[in-house]
N, C-alpha and C positions, 0 to 999 in steps of 0.2 A: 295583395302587394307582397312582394318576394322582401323580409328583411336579411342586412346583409351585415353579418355582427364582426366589429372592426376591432383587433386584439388591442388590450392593456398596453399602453406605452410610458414608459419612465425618462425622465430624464432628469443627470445629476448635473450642476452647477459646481464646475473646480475650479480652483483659482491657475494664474500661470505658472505657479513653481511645478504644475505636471508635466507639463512640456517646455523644452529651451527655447523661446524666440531671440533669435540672433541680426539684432539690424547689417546688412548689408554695404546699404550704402546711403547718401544721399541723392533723390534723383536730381536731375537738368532741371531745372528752372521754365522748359519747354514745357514738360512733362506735368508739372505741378498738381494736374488736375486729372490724376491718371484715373481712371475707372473703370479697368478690367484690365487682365491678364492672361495670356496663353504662354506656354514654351514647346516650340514647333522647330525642329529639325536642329536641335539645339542653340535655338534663339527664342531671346524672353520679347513678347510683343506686348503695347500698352497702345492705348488711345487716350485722350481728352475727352472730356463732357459737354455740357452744352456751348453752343454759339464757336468753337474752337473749330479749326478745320478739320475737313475730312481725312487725315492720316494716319497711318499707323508706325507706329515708333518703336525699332530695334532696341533695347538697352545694355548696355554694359553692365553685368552688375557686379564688377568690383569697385569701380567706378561711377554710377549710376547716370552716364556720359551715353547721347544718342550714338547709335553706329549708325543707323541707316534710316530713313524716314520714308513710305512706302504713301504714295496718294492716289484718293481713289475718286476716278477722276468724274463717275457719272453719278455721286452720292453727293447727299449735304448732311452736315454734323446739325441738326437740332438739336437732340441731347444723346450721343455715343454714354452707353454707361455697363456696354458689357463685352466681352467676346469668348466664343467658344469655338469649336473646332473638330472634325472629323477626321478621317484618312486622306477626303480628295479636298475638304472645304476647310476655310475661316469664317466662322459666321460674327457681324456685326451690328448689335442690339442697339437700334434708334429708338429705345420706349421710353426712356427717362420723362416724367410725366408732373412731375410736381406739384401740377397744381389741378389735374385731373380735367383737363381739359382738349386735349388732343385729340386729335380724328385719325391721323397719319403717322400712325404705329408701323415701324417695318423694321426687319431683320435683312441687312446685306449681305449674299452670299458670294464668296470670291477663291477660284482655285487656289488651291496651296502653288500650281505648278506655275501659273501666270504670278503670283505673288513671288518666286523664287529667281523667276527669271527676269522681271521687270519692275521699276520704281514707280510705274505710273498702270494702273489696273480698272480694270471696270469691273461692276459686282451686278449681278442677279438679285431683284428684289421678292422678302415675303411680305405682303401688306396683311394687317387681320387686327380686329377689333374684339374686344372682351365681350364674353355673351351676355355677359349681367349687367355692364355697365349701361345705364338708361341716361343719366345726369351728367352732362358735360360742358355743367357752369363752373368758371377758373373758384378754386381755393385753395391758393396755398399755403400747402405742408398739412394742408386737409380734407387729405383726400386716399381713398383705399386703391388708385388706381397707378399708383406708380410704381414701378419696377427695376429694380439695376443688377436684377443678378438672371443668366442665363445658361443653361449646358445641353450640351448633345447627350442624349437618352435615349440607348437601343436607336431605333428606327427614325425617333421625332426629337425636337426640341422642347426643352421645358423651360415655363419662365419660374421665378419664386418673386413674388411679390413684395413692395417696399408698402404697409399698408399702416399711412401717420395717423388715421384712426384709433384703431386698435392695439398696433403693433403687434399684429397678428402677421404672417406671409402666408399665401396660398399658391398652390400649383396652377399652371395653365399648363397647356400640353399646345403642338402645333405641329405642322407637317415640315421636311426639311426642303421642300421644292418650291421655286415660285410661287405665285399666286397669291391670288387673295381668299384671306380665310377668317371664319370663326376660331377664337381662342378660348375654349373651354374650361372651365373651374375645375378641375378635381379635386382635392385634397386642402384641406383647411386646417394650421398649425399656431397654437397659440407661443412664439417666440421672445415675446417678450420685448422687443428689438426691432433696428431696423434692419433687414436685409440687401445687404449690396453688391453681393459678387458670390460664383458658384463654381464648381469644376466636379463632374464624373468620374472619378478613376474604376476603369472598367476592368482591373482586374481583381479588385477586392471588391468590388459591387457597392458603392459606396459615395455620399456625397459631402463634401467639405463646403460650409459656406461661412460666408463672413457678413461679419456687421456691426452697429454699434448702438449703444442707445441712444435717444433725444439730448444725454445728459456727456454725448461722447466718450460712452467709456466703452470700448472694443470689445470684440467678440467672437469666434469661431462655434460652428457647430458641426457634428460628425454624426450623419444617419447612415447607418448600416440596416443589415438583418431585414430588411423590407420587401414588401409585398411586391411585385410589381404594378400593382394598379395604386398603390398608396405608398409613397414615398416618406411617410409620414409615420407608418405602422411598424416600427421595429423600434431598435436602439435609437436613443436618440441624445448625443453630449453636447452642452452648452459648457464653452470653457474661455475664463473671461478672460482680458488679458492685459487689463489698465494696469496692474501692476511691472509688465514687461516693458511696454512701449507708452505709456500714458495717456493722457484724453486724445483722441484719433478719429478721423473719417476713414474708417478701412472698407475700403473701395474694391480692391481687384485681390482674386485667390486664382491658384492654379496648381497641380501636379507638376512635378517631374521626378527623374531619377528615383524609380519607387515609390516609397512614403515619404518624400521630401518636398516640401510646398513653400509657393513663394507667396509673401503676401506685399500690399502695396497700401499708402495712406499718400490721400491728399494734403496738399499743405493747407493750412485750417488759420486764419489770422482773427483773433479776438483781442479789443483794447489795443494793448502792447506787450500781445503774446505771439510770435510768429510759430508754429510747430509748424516741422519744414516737412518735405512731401519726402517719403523714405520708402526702401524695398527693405521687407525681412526675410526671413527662413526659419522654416521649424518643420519636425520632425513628429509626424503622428505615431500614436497605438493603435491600433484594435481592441487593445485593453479599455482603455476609458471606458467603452460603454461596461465594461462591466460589473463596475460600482454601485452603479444605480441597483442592482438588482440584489443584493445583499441589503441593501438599507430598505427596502419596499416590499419583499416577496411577499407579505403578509396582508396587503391589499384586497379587499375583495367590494365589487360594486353587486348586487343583486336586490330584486332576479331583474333581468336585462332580456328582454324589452318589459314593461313594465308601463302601467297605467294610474296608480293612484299615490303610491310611494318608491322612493327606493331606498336599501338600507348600506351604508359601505361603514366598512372595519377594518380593524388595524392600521387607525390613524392616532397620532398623540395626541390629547389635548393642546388647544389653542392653537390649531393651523386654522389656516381660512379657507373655503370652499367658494366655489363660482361656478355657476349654471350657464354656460354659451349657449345662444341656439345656431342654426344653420347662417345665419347675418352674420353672424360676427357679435351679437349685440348680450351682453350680460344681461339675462333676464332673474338670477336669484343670485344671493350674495349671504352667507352666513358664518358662523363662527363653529370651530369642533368643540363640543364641550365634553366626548368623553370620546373613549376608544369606539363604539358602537352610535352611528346615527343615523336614524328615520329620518329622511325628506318629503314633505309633503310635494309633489309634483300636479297633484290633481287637475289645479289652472292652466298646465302646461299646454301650448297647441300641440296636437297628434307632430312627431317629425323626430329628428335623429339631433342631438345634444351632446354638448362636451362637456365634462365633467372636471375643471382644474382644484387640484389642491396645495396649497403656495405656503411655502416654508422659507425661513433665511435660508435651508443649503439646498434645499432640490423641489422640485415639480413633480408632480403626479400629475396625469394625462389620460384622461379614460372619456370612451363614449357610451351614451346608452341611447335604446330607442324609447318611444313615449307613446304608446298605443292608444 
């Protein structure tokens, strides 16, 4: 068996005073339930989620007033919960999945050129089902099969995963053509979160995604420095942002104008509390990821791959440690009691393990294999 050894990954947890999020606007009352974003030929595009119709909505954003509503007219919205975009396409993500019961996953594909010149369009379908997925009895909000965040990557599309399990997200990869396909696992990220919306900026090689926890408090993340088969394996920033815009369903992210990003929140009704469905804007770094790496360089997990123990250093007293395996499933769970600790791994099954170490300001993220 060829082992294939996955580098060291950090990621820091900021708060939002590092970046300015600047509300916009408030959107249309149309829009309420926006769940993705593109900005294409200098127009911001949104759709609706489930059961809403099949259109896609121009938005003003000083105003957050529709300009143009685009329908398409050989699609049905069972749950719209993403959109991404290429040079000649708009792609439109019907996976929103909730309750992990779905057969009839598919992405919409529709020219930019028929989108520009016409109100009413017909799209290209990708149909494809997850490879792993075996169980597709309804539970919902639990269930590891749901999705709302999508981008064009190089050649193919990737999904990132909304997983109410875990709150873990994992990569799917797919083809950008027709057909019907297998959606393939690659890469497995313990976030913490849920994932709902994604965007590629290909000129800093770079992914922006958004989310939030169970408990509604908002999130962005920014993975750079990455491998190409592992979008996971680099820098990697969680930067929270309840204190900017406060408890939020944030739904849709998108590029433009450089490092400038739009982000977008559903309107959320609890008791007799309306938070109303808003556009923002904020301005990234490349810097963020670099913090991480001052606070951690002193890390070390060995020896890797390893069979009967492993020992890692240069952690504080009293963080916590968690043994992932390949599921998603916590199989060891312990406490640091000093800077230097032996793990017993012995019982482990032979396979490749994530190693998290959880702190109030940041995460450590490492793998080892288990021979």
């Amino acid at each position: 068996m060829k082992y294939i050894l996955l580098n060291l990954l950090f990621i820091s947890i900021l708060n939002a005073q590092q970046i300015t999020i600047s509300q916009l606007t408030v959107l249309d009352n149309q829009v309420k339930e926006t769940s993705g974003l593109i900005y294409f030929n200098g127009r911001l595009i949104t759709i609706n989620d489930s059961g809403n119709p099949p259109f896609l909505y121009e938005i003003d954003t000083l105003t957050g007033a529709i300009s143009r509503t685009i329908i398409v007219d050989n699609a049905t919205n069972v749950d719209w919960e993403s959109l991404a975009q290429d040079s000649l396409y708009i792609y439109i993500a019907d996976f929103g999945n909730n309750s992990g019961e779905r057969t009839d996953l598919k992405i919409y594909r529709i020219l930019k050129s028929d989108y520009l010149q016409n109100n009413n369009v017909n799209a290209d379908t990708i149909n494809f089902s997850y490879n792993n997925q075996t169980d597709f009895t309804s539970n919902y909000r639990n269930t590891e099969f749901d999705a709302e965040a999508l981008s064009v990557y190089h050649d193919s599309l990737i999904i990132f995963m909304k997983d109410w399990v875990n709150n873990y997200t994992r990569s799917y990869i797919l083809p950008k053509l027709p057909g019907n396909y297998i959606a393939y696992e690659k890469n497995i990220y313990n976030c913490n979160g849920l994932i709902t919306g994604s965007d590629f900026d290909n000129a800093d090689t770079s992914f922006m995604l958004c989310g939030y926890t169970e408990s509604l408090a908002p999130f962005i993340m920014y993975l750079n420095n990455f491998s190409d088969t592992n979008v996971f394996d680099g820098n990697i920033t969680k930067i929270d942002l309840t204190d900017s815009i406060g408890a939020s369903q944030t739904e849709g992210i998108c590029y433009f104008n450089n490092n400038r990003l739009f982000l977008s929140r559903e309107e959320f009704i609890y008791q007799n509390i309306d938070i109303e469905p808003a556009l923002f804007t904020f301005v990234y770094s490349s810097n963020f990821s670099n913090i991480s790496k001052f606070k951690n360089m002193h890390f070390r997990l060995f020896p890797n791959p390893a069979s009967s123990y492993i020992t890692i250093t240069g952690i504080s007293s009293n963080e916590k440690i968690q043994i992932i395996d390949e599921t998603g499933k916590c199989v060891l769970t312990k406490k640091i009691l000093s800077p230097q600790n032996t793990i017993d791994i012995s019982n482990l099954k032979k396979g490749i393990y994530v190693v998290n170490i959880l702190s109030n300001s940041f995460l450590i993220h490492s793998k080892f294999i288990k021979r």
